[in-house]
C-alpha positions as CSV (number, residue, x, y, z in Angstrom):
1,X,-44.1,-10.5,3.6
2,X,-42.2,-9.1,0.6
3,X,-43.0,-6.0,-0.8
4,X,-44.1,-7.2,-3.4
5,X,-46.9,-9.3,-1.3
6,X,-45.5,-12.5,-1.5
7,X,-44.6,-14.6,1.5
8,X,-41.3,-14.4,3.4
9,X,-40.8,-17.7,4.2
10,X,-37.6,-20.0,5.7
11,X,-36.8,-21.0,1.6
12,X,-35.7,-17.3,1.6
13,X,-32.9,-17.4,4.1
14,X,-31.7,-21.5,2.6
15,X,-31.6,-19.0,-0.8
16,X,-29.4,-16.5,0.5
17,X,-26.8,-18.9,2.4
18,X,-26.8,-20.8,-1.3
19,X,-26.0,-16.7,-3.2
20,X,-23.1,-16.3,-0.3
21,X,-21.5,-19.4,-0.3
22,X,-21.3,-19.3,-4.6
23,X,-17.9,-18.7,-5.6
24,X,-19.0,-16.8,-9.0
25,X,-21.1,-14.2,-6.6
26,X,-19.2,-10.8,-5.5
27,X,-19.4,-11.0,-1.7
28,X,-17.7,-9.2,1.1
29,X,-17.1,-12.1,3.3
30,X,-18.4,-15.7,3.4
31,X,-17.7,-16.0,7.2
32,X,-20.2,-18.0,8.8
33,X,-21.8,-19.0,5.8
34,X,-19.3,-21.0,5.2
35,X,-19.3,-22.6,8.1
36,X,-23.4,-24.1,7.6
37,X,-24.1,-27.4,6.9
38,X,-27.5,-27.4,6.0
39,X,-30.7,-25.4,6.4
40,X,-33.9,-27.4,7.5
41,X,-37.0,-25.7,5.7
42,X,-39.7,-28.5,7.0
43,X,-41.6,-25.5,8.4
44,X,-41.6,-22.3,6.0
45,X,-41.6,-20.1,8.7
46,X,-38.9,-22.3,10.8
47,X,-35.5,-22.3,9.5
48,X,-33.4,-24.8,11.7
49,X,-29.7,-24.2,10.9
50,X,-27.1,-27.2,11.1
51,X,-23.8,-25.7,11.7
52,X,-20.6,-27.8,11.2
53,X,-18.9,-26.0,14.5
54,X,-20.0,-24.0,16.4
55,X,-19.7,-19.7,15.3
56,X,-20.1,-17.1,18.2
57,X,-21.1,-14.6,16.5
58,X,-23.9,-15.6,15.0
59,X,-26.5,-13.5,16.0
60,X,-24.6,-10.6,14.3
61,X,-22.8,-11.6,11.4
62,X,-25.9,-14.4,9.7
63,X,-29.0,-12.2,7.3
64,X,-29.1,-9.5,11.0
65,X,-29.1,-5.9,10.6
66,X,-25.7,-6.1,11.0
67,X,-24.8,-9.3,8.3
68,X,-23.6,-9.1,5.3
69,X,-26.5,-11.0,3.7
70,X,-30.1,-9.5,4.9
71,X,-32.2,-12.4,3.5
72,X,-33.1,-12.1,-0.1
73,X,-36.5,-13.3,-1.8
74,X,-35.7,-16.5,-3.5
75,X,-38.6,-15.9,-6.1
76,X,-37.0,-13.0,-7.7
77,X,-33.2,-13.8,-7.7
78,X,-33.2,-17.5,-7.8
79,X,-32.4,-17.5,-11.8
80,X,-29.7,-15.0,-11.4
81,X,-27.9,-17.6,-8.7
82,X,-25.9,-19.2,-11.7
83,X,-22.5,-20.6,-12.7
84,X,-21.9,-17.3,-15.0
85,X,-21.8,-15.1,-11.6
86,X,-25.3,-13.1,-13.4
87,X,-26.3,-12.4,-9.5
88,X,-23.7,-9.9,-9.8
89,X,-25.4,-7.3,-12.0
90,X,-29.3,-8.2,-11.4
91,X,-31.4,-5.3,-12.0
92,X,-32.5,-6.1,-8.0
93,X,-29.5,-4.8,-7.4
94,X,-30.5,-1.0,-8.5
95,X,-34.4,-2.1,-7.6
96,X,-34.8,-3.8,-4.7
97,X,-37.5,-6.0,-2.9
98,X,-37.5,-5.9,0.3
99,X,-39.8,-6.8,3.3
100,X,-38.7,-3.5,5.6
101,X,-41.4,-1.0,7.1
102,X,-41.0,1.0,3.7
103,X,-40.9,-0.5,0.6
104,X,-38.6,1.1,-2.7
105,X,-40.2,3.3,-4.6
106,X,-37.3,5.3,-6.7
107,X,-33.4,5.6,-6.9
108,X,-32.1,8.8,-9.0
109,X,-28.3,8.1,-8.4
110,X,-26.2,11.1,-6.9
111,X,-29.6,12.9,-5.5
112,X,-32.2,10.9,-3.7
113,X,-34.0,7.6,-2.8
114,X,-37.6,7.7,-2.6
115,X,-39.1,4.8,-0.2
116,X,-42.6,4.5,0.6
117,X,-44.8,2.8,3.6
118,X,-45.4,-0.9,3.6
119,X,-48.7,-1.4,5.2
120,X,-48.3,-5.2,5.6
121,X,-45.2,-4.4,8.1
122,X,-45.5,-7.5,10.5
123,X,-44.8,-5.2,13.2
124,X,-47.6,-2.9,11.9
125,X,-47.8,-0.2,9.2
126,X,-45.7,2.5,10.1
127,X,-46.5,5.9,10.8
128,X,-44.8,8.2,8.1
129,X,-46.1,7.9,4.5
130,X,-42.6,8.0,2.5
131,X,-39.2,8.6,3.4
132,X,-37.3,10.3,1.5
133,X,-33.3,9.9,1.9
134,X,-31.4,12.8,-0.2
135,X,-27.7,13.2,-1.3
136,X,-26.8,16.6,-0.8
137,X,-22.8,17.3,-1.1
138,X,-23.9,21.0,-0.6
139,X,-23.7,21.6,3.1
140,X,-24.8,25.4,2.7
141,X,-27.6,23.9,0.7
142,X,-28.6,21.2,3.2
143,X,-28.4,24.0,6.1
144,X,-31.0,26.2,4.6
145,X,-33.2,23.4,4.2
146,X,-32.9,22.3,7.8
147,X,-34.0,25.9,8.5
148,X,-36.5,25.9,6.5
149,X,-37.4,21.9,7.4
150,X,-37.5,21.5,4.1
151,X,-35.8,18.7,5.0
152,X,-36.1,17.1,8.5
153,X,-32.7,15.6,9.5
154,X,-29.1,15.7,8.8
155,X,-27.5,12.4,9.6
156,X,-24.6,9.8,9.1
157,X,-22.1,13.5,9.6
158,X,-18.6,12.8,9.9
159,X,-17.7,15.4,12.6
160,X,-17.1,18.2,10.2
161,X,-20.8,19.7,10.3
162,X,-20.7,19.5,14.5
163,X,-20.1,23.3,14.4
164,X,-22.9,24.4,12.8
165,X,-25.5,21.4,13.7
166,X,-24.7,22.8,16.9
167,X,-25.2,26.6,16.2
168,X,-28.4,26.1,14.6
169,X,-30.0,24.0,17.4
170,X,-28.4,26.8,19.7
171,X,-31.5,29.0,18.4
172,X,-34.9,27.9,19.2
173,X,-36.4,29.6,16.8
174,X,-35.2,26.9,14.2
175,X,-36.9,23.8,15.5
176,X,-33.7,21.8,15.9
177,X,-32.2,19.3,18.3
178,X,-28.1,18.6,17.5
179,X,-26.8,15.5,19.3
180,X,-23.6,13.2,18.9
181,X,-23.6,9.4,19.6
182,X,-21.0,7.1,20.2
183,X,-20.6,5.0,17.5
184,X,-18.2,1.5,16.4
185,X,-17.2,3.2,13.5
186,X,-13.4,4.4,13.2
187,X,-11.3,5.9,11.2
188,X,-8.0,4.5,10.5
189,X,-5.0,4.2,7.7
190,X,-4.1,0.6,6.7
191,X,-1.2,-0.3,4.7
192,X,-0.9,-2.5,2.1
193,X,1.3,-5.4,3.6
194,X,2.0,-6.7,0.1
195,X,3.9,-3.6,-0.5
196,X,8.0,-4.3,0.0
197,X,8.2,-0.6,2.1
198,X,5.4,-1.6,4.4
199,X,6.9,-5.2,5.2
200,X,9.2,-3.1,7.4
201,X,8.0,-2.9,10.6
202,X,10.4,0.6,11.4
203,X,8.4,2.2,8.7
204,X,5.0,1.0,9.6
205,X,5.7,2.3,13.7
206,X,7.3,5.7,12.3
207,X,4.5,6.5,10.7
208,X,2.0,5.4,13.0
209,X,4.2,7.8,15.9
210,X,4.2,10.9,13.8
211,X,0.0,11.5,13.4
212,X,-1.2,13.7,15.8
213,X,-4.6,12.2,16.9
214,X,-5.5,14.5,19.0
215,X,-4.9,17.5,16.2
216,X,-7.4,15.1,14.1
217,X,-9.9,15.3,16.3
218,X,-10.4,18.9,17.4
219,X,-9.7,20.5,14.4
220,X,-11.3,18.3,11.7
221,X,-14.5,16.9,13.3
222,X,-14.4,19.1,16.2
223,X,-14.2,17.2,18.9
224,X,-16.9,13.8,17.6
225,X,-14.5,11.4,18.3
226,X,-12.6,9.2,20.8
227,X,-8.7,8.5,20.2
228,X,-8.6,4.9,19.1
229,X,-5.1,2.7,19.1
230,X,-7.6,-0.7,18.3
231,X,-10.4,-1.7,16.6
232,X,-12.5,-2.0,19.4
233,X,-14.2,1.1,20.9
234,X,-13.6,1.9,24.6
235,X,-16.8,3.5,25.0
236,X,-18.7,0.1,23.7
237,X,-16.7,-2.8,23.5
238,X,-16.8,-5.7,26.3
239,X,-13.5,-7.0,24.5
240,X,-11.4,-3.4,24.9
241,X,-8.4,-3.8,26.4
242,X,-5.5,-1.3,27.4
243,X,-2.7,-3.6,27.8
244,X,-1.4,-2.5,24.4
245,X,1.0,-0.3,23.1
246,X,0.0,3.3,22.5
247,X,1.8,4.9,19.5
248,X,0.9,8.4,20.9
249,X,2.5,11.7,19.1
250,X,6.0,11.6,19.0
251,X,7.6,12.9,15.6
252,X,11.4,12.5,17.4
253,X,10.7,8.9,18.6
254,X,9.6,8.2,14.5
255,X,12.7,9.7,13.1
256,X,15.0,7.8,15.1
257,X,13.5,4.8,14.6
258,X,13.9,5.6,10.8
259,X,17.6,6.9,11.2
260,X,18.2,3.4,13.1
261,X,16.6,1.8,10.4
262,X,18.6,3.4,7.2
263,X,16.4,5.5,5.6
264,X,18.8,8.9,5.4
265,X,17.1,12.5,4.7
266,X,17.9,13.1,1.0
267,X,18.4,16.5,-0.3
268,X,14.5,17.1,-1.3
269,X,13.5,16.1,2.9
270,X,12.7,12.5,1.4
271,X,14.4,9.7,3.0
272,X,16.4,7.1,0.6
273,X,17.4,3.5,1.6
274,X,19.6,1.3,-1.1
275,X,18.5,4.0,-3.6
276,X,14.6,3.7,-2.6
277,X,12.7,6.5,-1.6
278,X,10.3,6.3,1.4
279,X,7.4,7.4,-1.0
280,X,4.2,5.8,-1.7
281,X,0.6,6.7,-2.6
282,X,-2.0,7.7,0.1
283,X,-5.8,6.9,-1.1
284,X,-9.3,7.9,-0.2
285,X,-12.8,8.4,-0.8
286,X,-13.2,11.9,-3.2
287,X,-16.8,12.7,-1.8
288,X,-15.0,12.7,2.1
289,X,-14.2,15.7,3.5
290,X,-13.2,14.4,6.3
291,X,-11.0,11.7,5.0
292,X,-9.5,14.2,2.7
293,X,-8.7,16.6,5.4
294,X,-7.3,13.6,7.4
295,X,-5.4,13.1,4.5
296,X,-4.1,16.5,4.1
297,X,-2.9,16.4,7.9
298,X,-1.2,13.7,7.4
299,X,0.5,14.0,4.4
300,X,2.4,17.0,5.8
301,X,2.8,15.6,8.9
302,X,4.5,12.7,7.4
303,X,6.5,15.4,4.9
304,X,7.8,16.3,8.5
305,X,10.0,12.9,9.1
306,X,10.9,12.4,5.8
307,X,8.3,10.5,4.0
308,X,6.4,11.6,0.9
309,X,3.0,10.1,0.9
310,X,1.2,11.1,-2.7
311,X,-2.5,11.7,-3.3
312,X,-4.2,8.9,-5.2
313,X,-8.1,9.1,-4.6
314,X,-10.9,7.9,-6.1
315,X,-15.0,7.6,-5.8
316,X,-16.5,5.8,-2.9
317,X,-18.3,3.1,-5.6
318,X,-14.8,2.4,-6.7
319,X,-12.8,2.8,-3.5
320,X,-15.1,0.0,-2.1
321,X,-15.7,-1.9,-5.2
322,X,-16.0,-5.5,-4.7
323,X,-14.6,-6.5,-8.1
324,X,-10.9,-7.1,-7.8
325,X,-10.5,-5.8,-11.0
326,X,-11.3,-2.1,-10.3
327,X,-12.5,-2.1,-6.0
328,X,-9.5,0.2,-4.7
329,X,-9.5,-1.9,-1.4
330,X,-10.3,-5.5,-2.5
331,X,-8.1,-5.6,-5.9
332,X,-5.5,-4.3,-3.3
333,X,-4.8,-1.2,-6.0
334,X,-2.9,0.7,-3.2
335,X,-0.3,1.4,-0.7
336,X,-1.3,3.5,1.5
337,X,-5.8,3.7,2.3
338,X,-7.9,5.5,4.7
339,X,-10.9,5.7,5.4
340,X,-13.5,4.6,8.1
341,X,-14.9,1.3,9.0
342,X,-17.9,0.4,11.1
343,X,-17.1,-2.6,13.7
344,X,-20.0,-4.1,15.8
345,X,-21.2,-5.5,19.3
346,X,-19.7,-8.4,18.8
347,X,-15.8,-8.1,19.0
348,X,-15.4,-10.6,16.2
349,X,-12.7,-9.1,13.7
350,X,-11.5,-12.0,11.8
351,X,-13.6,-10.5,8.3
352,X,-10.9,-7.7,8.0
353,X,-7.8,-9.4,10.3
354,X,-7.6,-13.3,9.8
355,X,-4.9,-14.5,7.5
356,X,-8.3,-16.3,6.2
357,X,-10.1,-13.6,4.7
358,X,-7.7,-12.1,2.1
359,X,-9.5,-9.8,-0.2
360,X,-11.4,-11.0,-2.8
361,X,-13.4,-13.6,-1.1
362,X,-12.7,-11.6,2.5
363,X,-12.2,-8.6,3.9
364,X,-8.8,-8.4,4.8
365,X,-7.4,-6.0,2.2
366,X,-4.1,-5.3,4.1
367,X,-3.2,-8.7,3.4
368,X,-2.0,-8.7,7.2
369,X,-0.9,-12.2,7.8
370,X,-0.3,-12.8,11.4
371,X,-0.2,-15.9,13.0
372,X,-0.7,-15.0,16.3
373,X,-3.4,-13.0,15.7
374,X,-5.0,-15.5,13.7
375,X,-5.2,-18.4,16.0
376,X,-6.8,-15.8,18.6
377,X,-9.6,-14.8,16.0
378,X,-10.2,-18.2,15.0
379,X,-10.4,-19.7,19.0
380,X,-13.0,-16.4,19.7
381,X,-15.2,-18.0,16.9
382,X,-15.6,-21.8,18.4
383,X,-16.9,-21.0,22.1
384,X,-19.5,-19.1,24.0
385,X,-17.2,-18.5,26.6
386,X,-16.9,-14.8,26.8
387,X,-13.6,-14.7,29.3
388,X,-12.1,-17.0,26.9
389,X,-13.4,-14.7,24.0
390,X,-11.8,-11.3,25.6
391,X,-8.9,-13.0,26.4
392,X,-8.4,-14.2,22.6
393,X,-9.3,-10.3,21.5
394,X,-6.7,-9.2,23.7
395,X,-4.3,-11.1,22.1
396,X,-5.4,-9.6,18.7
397,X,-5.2,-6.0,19.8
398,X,-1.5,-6.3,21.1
399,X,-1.1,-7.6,17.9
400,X,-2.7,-5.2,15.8
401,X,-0.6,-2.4,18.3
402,X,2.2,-4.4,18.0
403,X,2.8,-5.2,14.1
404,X,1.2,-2.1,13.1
405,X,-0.3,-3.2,10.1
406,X,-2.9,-0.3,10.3
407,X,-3.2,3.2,12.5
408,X,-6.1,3.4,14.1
409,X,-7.1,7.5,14.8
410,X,-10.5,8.0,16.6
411,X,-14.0,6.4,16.7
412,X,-16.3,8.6,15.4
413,X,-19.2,10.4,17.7
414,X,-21.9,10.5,15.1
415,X,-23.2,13.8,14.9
416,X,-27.2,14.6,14.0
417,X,-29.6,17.3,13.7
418,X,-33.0,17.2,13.5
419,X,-36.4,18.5,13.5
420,X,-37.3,18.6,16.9
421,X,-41.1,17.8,15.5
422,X,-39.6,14.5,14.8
423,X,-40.4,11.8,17.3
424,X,-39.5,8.4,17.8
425,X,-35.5,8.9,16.6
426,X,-33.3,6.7,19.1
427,X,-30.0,6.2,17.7
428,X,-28.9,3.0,18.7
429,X,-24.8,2.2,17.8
430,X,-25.4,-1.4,17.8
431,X,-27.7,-2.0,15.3
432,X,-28.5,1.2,12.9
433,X,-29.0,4.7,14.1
434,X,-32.2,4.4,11.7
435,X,-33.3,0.7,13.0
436,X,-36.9,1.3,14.2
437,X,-38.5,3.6,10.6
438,X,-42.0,2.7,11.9
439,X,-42.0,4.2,14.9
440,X,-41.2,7.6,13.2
441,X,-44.2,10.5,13.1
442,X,-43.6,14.0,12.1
């Protein structure tokens, strides 16, 4: 059922394949969706989907945990789903209905969400009463209350907190377990292909040889992370492969490849070629610390061969904005971007990689246009056949290593702390560390 008691029924998913698949709606990525020719609804709790070719991944990227569409109630939205793109600003979109173990209750924007039990769960009313998720940008604040268990976990940590999570489970007397999971999320820098400086593949390499990984990891999330050079994890991916190249800490190798290439050391340390400097803009997320300390690193360690990479940040809601007009990422208003993105069990990249999913109506905001790599994506999606499907991914990752269009660092091991009265909390890195609520008692 929906929360608000009405039935969820097979209508509901028909109506969110019909919201994707409309050009005026503001979507991440119509993969998949795209590719359905029809939804049979005969039963209403049987949806029997037509595809027009077959789409491995399936299972993860269509209304799962995981997809970019969880299914949407079709009595609510259905006269927001018009030609004048209303869908976009729909006060669901503040206010949602869902059909979850806890329903919404309240959002006050910048310092909590208030959500409450749904008794009509079909897999049973859950345990807890409410759940209350808070914003706290305070860690000092949000310490004192784990102490206290004023609040009862930390969570979704970037590394930075590992220190003291750990200290304050380190004393029994505070009630506390501190543990890091291995996660498909990663950080990593992507350039802006569209940009003339990062069409040269010299510069692109240089830069990726000069970043210290290894300094990333111990001294900004101390040690919760694994040194990436793909997109696929090697703790958790079927599809990793090491037959790449590794673009491992070498400042000498990226200034030669840069003297090679032309770019000479002006008098300010900046490298000129034909009378352009090797500067650009370097953008983030202001509420990471993490991203901004990355940022920091890097800046100076790029300083170091020559290149001057200037601060240009901006808030998360804009930095992942899906209106081309203003989104950082998807209006492609950058050069240089990091920040960290979440893959999943199913190697599929082709949101954020194919030459087919250019940002707006995909993912792929480095405008990376590979054919190679392409081709390999697209083969991955039309068979079953994983040998053929890891083959085809490692094709895309000696790509990726080999073209450069973005610098992988680390995948993040998620750190959490917790009240160690709170039962029932198994992480899981495939779905959601938070994917069975219900189960929860305290």
């Amino acid at each position: 059922k929906w929360h608000d008691g009405q039935p969820l029924r097979c209508d509901d998913l028909k109506f969110t394949w019909e919201v994707v698949v409309n050009p005026r709606n503001l979507v991440n990525t119509t993969d998949g969706y795209r590719d359905i020719k029809d939804i049979d609804c005969s039963n209403s709790f049987v949806a029997v989907i037509h595809m027009k070719k077959l789409y491995a991944p399936y299972l993860q990227q269509l209304w799962g945990v995981n997809g970019n569409a969880p299914i949407l109630p079709r009595h609510i939205l259905e006269k927001y789903n018009d030609a004048k793109g209303s869908f976009n600003t729909a006060p669901y979109n503040s206010a949602p209905i869902g059909s979850g173990p806890f329903k919404f209750v309240s959002w006050q924007r910048g310092s909590q969400v208030v959500m409450t039990a749904f008794h009509d769960y079909f897999l049973g009313p859950p345990k807890l009463k409410e759940v209350v998720f808070k914003i706290m940008p305070d860690e000092n604040t949000m310490i004192t209350q784990l102490q206290t268990h004023e609040i009862d976990m930390a969570a979704r940590g970037s590394g930075l907190n590992w220190p003291r999570y750990s200290q304050l489970a380190s004393d029994p007397g505070n009630g506390l377990n501190a543990i890091r999971v291995d996660t498909f999320l990663y950080a990593h820098i992507d350039f802006n292909m569209r940009r003339p400086i990062f069409q040269d593949r010299n510069v692109r390499l240089a830069l990726a040889y000069s970043i210290n990984r290894d300094e990333i990891i111990n001294k900004i999330v101390h040690g919760s992370g694994e040194s990436a050079d793909s997109d696929q994890s090697k703790a958790l991916s079927w599809a990793y492969t090491p037959d790449i190249e590794h673009h491992n800490f070498d400042p000498q190798k990226a200034r030669a490849l840069l003297d090679a290439d032309g770019w000479k050391v002006g008098s300010d340390g900046i490298r000129v070629k034909n009378g352009q400097r090797l500067a650009f803009t370097y953008s983030t997320q202001t509420e990471s610390n993490s991203g901004k300390a990355t940022q920091e690193l890097v800046q100076r360690e790029w300083h170091d061969i020559g290149a001057d990479a200037v601060v240009k940040n901006s808030s998360t809601a804009q930095f992942f904005d899906n209106n081309p007009a203003s989104g950082v990422l998807q209006g492609g208003h950058y050069d240089v971007a990091g920040f960290s993105w979440v893959a999943a069990a199913d190697p599929d990249d082709s949101p954020i990689y194919s030459a087919d999913n250019f940002a707006p109506r995909g993912q792929n905001a480095l405008f990376w246009n590979d054919a190679r790599a392409t081709a390999a994506m697209n083969d991955a999606l039309k068979t079953l056949d994983i040998n053929r499907r890891k083959a085809d991914y490692k094709i895309v990752q000696q790509e990726l290593a080999s073209q450069v269009p973005t610098i992988f660092l680390y995948f993040l091991k998620e750190p959490y702390v917790y009240n160690t009265d709170l039962k029932g909390f198994r992480p899981s890195p495939v779905i959601s560390p938070f994917w069975n609520p219900w189960e929860y008692s305290i």
